[in-house]
C-alpha positions, 0 to 999 in steps of 0.5 A: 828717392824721397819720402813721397816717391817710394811711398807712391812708387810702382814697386809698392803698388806691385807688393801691395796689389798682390797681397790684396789680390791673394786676400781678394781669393782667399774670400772668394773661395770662402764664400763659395765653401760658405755658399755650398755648406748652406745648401749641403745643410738644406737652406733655400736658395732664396734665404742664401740669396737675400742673405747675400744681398743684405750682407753686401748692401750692410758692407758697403755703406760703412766703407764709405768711411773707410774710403773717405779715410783713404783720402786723409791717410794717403795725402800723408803715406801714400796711396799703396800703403794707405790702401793696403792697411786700410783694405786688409786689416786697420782702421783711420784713427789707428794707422794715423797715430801709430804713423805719427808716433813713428814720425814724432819718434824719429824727431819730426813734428808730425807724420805732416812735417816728415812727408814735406821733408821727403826723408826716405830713412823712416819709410821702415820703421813706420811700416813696422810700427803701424803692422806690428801693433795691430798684428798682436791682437789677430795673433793673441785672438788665435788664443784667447778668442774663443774664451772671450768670445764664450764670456761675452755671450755669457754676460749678455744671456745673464744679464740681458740688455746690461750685458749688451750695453757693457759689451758696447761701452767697452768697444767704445772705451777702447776707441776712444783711448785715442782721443785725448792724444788728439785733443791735446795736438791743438785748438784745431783738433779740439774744436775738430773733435767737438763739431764731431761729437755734436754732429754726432749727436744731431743725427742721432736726435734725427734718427730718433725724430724722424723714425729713419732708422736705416740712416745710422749707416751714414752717420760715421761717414757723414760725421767723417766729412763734416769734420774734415770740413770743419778743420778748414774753418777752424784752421781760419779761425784759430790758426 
């Protein structure tokens, strides 16, 4: 069988319904604890209710990133895989260069060039690389979670605004340790990540414009097509 026809095959798609599944319960049975702890406390139903609804609506305009990701990351893994890593625990940006390192470890040109060329014997060890970097830190979270967690509080009751722009900066710096890797791929990817980055910045000046504060849930989806779109036309203009 080839790269494509085990990343895509039925076997697959059973393992990874069935964690998916087991996921699915497991939140379902946490929400209704969740649920009936609040009432057992004396909240009102009505508070539970618009908690709920809000909760939902704040969850699923953000994963119209995620799904558009989907798209990128199964044309080149697979669709199971994709879903899996995607729905449970990862991020794009992530899973598409641990898969790369993997491919480009193994001797090919990209995680592209090693689906075209159907090798079936790295199926393994993309899979391992792209769980086991990410697994480390939801087990070191285990241990050091609740310290960290006390210390950003701290910094953020101390010194206020500071301690919440240092808290974002820092979750921003970790993201973008990605990014130089991306712009020395190419011409492509460099043009790619500047349209991104002033798309960004657009929007963030419409934002502020126009008052409508309930669109920044869009901007990273908006920002995730836009991009996409844009790698055609660079791709025509630079080769």
């Amino acid at each position: 069988m080839s790269f494509n026809e085990i990343m895509n095959s039925a076997l697959l798609y059973t393992l990874v319904g069935a964690g998916i599944l087991f996921i699915l319960i497991f939140c379902g049975v946490t929400f209704i604890k969740a649920y009936r702890h609040g009432i057992a406390i004396g909240m009102p139903k009505e508070k539970l209710r618009t908690a709920i609804i809000s909760s939902a609506i704040y969850t699923i305009v953000p994963s119209i990133s995620i799904v558009i990701g989907l798209f990128s990351l199964s044309a080149v893994i697979g669709v199971p895989w994709s879903w899996f890593r995607l729905s449970v625990v990862g991020a794009v940006t992530y899973e598409l260069m641990a898969a790369d390192m993997a491919a480009t470890g193994a001797g090919y040109e990209s995680i592209a060039a090693l689906n075209a060329a159907g090798d079936p014997s790295v199926i393994g060890t993309i899979m391992f690389v792209m769980s086991i970097g990410i697994m480390s830190g939801i087990i070191l979270i285990l241990f050091f979670g609740k310290k960290i967690q006390t210390g950003v509080v701290q910094a953020r009751s101390k010194n206020g605004v500071v301690g919440a722009l240092l808290t974002g900066v820092l979750s921003l710096a970790i993201i973008e340790a990605f990014l130089p890797l991306q712009m020395m791929k190419g011409k492509v990817y460099l043009a790619v990540v500047l349209t991104s980055c002033v798309i960004t910045l657009l929007q963030i000046q419409l934002v502020k414009i126009f008052k409508i504060k309930w669109y920044r849930n869009f901007i990273m989806a908006v920002t995730l097509v836009l991009g996409m779109m844009s790698s055609l036309v660079w791709i025509q203009i630079l080769g």
